[in-house]
N, C-alpha and C positions, 0 to 999 in steps of 0.2 A: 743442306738444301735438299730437298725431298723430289723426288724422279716426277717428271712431267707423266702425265697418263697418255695412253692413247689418244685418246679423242684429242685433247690440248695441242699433242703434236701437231695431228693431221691439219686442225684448226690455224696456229700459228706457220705451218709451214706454207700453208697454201696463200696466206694472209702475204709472208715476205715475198710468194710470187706474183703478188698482184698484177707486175709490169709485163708480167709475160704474156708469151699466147696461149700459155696452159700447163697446167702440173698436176702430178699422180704421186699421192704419197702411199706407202703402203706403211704398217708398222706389223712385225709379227712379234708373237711372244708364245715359246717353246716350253710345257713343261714335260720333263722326260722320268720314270723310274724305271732302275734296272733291277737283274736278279740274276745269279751265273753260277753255278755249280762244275762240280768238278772232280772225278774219284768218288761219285756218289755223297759228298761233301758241299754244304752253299758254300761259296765262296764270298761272294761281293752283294751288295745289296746300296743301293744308291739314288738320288734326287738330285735333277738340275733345274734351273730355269734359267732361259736366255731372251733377248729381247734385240731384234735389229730394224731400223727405220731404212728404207729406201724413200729417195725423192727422184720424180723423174721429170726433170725440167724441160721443156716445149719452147723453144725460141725461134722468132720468123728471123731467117738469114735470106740472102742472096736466095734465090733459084726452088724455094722451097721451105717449110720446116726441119729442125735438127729438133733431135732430141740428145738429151746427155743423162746417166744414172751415176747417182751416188747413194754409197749404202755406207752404214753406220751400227754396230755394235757395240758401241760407249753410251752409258746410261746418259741420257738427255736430263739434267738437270737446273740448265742455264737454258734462256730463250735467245740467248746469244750461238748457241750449236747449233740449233735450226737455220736460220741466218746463213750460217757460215754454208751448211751444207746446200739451203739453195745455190748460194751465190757457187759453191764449185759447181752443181750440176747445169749451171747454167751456163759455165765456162765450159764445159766436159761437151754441150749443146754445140756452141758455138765454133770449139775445135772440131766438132764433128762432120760438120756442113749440112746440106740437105739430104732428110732420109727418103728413104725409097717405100718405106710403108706409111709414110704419114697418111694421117686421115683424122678429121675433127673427131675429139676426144666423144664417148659412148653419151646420149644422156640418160638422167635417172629413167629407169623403168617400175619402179618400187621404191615405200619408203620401209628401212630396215627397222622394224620395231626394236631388235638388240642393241641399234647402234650403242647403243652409251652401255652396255654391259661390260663386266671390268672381266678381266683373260677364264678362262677356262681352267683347273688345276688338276692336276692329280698327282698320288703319292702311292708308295709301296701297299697300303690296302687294297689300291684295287686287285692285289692280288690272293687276295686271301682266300677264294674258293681253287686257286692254283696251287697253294702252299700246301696245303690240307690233301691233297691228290698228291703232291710233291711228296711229302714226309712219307708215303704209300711206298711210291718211286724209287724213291734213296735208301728204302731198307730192304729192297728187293736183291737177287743174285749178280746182275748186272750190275759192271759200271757204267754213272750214269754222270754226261756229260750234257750242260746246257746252257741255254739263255733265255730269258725273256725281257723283252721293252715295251713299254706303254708310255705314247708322247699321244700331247693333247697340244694343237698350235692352235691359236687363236688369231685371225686376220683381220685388221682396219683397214680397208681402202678409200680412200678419200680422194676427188678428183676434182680439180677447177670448174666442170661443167655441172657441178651439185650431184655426182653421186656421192655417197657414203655406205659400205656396206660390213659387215662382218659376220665374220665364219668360224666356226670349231672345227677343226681335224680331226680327229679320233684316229691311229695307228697304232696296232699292235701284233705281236710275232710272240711264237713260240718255237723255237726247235732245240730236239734230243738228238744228242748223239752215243750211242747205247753199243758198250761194248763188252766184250766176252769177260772174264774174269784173269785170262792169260794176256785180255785184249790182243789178241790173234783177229778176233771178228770182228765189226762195225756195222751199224745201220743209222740210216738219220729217218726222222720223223716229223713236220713242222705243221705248221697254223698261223694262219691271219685271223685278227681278233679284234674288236674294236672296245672290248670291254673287259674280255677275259671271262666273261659270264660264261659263253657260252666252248671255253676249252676245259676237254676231258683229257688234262694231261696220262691221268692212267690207263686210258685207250692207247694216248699216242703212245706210252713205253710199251703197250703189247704189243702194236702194232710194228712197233723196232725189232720187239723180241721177236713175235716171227721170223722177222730177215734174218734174223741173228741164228735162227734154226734153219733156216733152208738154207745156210753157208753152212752147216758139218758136212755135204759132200763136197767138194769141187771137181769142176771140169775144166776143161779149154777147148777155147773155140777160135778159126780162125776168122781175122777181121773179110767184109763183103759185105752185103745187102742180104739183110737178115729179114723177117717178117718178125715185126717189134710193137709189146705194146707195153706202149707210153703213157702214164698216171698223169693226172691233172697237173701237178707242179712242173713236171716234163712239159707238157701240153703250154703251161701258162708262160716256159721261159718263151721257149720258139716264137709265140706269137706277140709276145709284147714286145719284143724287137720288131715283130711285121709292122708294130702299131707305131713304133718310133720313125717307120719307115714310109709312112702314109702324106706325104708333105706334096703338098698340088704343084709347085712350084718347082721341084725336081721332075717332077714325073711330066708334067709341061714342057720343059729341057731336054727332056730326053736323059736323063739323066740316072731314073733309077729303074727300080726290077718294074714300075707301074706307070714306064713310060709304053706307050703303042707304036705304031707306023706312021699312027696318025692322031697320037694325041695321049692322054692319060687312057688308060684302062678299065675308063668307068664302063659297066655294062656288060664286061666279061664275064663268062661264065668260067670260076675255077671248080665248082665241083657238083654233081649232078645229087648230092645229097642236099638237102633244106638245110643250111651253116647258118647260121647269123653272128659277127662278130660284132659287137657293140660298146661303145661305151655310154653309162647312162647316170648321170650325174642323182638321178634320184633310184637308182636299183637298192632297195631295203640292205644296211646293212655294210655296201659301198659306196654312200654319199660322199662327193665331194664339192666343192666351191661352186654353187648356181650360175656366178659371174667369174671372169678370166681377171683373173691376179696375173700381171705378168712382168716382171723386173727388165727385162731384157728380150732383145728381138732374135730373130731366128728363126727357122723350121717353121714354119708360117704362123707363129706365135708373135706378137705387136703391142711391143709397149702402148701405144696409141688406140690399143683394144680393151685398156684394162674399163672394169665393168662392163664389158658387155655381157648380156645372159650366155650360158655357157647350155646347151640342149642334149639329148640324147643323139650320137649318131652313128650310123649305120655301115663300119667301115666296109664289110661283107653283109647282104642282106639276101636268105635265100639261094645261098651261092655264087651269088653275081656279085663283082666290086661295085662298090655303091657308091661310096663319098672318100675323097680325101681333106687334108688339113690345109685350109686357108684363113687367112688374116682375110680383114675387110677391107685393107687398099689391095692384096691379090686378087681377091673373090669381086672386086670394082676393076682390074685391068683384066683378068681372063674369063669373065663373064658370068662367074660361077658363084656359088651361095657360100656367103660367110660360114664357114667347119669351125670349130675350135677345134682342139686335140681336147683328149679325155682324158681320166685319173684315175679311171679304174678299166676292166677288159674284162666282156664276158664274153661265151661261146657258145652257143646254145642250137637246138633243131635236132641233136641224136636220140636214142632210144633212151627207156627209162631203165640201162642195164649199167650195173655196179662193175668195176674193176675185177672183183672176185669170180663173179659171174662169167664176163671176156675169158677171164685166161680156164672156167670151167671147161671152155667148149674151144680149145686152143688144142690143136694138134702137136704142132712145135712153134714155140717164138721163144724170143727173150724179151724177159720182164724188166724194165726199168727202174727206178728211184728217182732219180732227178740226174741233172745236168749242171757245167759248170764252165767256167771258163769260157764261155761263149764269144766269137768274135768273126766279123763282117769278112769274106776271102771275095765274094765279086757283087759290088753292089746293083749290077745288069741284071742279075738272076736272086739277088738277096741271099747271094749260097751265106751258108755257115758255118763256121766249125766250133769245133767245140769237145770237153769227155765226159765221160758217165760216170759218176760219182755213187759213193755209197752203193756198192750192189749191184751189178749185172746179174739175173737170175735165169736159169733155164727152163721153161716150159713144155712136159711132153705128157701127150694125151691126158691134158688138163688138170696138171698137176703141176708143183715148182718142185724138180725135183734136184736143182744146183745151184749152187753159186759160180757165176766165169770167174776162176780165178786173178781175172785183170778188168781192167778197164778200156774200155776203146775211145776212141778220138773219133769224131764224126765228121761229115760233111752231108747238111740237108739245106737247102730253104724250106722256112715257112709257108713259103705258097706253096709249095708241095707237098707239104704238109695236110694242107688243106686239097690242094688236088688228089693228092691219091690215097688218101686214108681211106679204108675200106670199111671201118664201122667206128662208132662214135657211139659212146654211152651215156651214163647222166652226167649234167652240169653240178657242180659244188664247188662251193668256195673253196680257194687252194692260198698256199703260200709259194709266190713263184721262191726258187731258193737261190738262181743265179743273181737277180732285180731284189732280192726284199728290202735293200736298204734303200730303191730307189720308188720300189712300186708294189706295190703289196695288195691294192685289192685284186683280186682276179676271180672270176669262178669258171672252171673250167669244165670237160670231160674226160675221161682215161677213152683212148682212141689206138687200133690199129693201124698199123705203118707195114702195107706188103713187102717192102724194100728200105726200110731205113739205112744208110749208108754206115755202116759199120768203116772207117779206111783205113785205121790201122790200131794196132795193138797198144794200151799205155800201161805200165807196170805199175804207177802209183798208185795207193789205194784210194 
């Protein structure tokens, strides 16, 4: 018996909810290839494809609307599966009682001329103007360690109230990890990519191999607040964690680092530089979903939002905190404009000056690579902690002329980040490297940090 298609599903799932007060199917379908090397060796080379149905059943109970979710990664082949999964999410509804975000389902705003398009696909060719750079790569001095993945997820959303919408994904990553021949030395190198078109994987191995040269001196340095600057990937961890942190509803509470005395934090000025932090569903490049796909409630994200248009917004505009993340039954109890959360992070308002440029006219700092391990120590303050990975460098009179022999362990917030960074360069797409598996578009700036919190010493490389 031959696999229901998207559309059929949506069609018949919504068909057996007829009795309800409303239902949100979604169907997605993943195709993913890889690439992985090793010892200057490919290693693995590979094609997936998955497919999972959520149905999000809507039932009037006592005291209000419930909603219940069921999800399903067994190929629907019988219109009998459909059925069954209404009928749990509608049990899953009922057990749940009355929720606290309900709000009548979004309606059409547009009609999606793709709807009836069948998934999106890709396979190992799209990497072929990376292979061709690669083979470059792999017969150089270095050993050369890596990955690449290119997924394309395709979305059907379908809703009781007549939307129907659907969407391509495009996600893709590259990163090197580039070591000495004694491997004694290490550098990492990465990229977001939506095509692969546009990575010059043989940039990115120069760009290791450098690192890989300004490690034959080393130094040590003791941990403290150091004057630090930070590359776009550094730049894009820190703040995508501010952006996971942006929730109206905490900060209403009293609850997070963007609660006030007397309310959210809207209005504040954190930094007398022009910042703008945004996310913008149509930014060239990092599109994502126009309308709110959303399996499950939380963080002021609302099942009972799915399709609504999704906008650019403003979470820093100019300095000042602008917006935070509200659903449309929060943004209906605390007076304020329905926010989505975003899918991508940009940063933008600094000079049009390169990384290389910053650290020309650098007296003393330390040069970063990226960050890792990152995790939340006071969410009052949105402190962080976290180490330096790949490379500590040392900066004097504008030159790199070390590697720290170690690594430090940090402690900054984001907003401080933003507060006290003393100059900010050009925006460009980065690959965050803590998030890539979670969040990958970003375009950032490489930025000075007068005092980045250096607090203690880590031995691991």
């Amino acid at each position: 018996m031959s696999t229901l298609s998207p559309q059929e599903i949506v069609e018949r799932v919504l068909a057996a909810s007829a009795g309800l007060a409303g239902c949100a199917v979604i169907v997605s379908e993943t195709g993913e290839a890889v690439l992985r090397w090793a010892n200057s060796t490919m290693t693995t080379n590979g094609h997936t494809t998955s497919r999972r149905v959520t149905v999000i059943a809507f039932v009037d109970v006592e005291g209000g609307t419930a909603a219940g979710t069921v999800s399903s990664s067994v190929a629907v082949t019988d219109p009998a599966q459909l059925e069954d999964l209404v009928r749990e999410a509608e049990r899953s509804a009922r057990d749940a009682g009355p929720a606290e975000d309900a709000a009548p389902l979004p309606e059409p705003t547009c009609e999606d001329v793709a709807w009836g398009d069948p998934a999106a696909e890709t396979s190992i060719a799209v990497y072929s103007d990376l292979a061709s750079g690669l083979a470059e790569v792999l017969a150089g001095p270095n050993r050369q360690y890596g990955f690449a993945s290119h997924s394309l997820t395709t979305v059907w959303l379908g809703t009781s109230a007549g939307v129907r919408r659907r969407w391509v994904q495009p996600t893709g990553s590259v990163e090197l990890n580039v070591k000495t021949p004694d491997l004694s030395g290490s550098a990492w190198a990465g990229a977001a990519t939506t095509d692969f078109t546009d990575v010059d994987v043989v940039a990115l191995a120069a760009e290791a191999a450098d690192r890989l040269a300004w490690g034959a001196r080393k130094v040590t340095l003791e941990p403290g607040r150091h004057e630090t600057l930070m590359p776009p990937s550094a730049v894009a961890d820190m703040l995508v964690y501010l952006s996971w942190s942006m929730e109206g509803r905490s900060a209403q509470e009293g609850r997070s680092a963007l609660a006030g005395p007397d309310g959210p934090r809207i209005g504040e000025q954190l930094t007398p530089l022009p910042l703008t932090l945004s996310s913008d569903p149509d930014a060239p490049g990092m599109e994502y979903e126009p309308f709110v796909v959303a399996t499950a409630s939380g963080g002021g994200t609302s099942v009972f939002d799915n399709g609504a248009p999704n906008r650019r917004v403003d979470w820093v505009r100019e300095g000042v905190i602008s917006e935070l993340v509200y659903s449309r039954a929060e943004a209906a109890e605390f007076g304020t404009a329905f926010t989505p959360a975003g899918d991508n992070l940009i940063l933008t308002g600094g000079a049009d000056t390169s990384l290389p440029e910053m650290v020309a006219r650098t007296e003393r700092a330390l040069l970063l690579t990226c960050l890792w391990y990152i995790r939340e120590v006071d969410p009052t303050t949105l402190l962080l902690t976290g180490l330096t990975r790949d490379g500590v460098y040392l900066v004097e009179h504008g030159e790199v002329v070390a590697e720290v022999d170690h690594n430090f362990r940090f402690n900054y917030s984001p907003l401080d980040l933003l507060r006290r960074t003393s100059e900010v360069g050009a925006t460009v797409p980065t690959l965050p490297r803590e998030w890539k598996d979670w969040f990958t578009r970003t375009a950032m700036p490489p930025v000075r940090v007068p005092d980045f919190h250096m607090s203690s010493v880590s031995l691991g490389r």
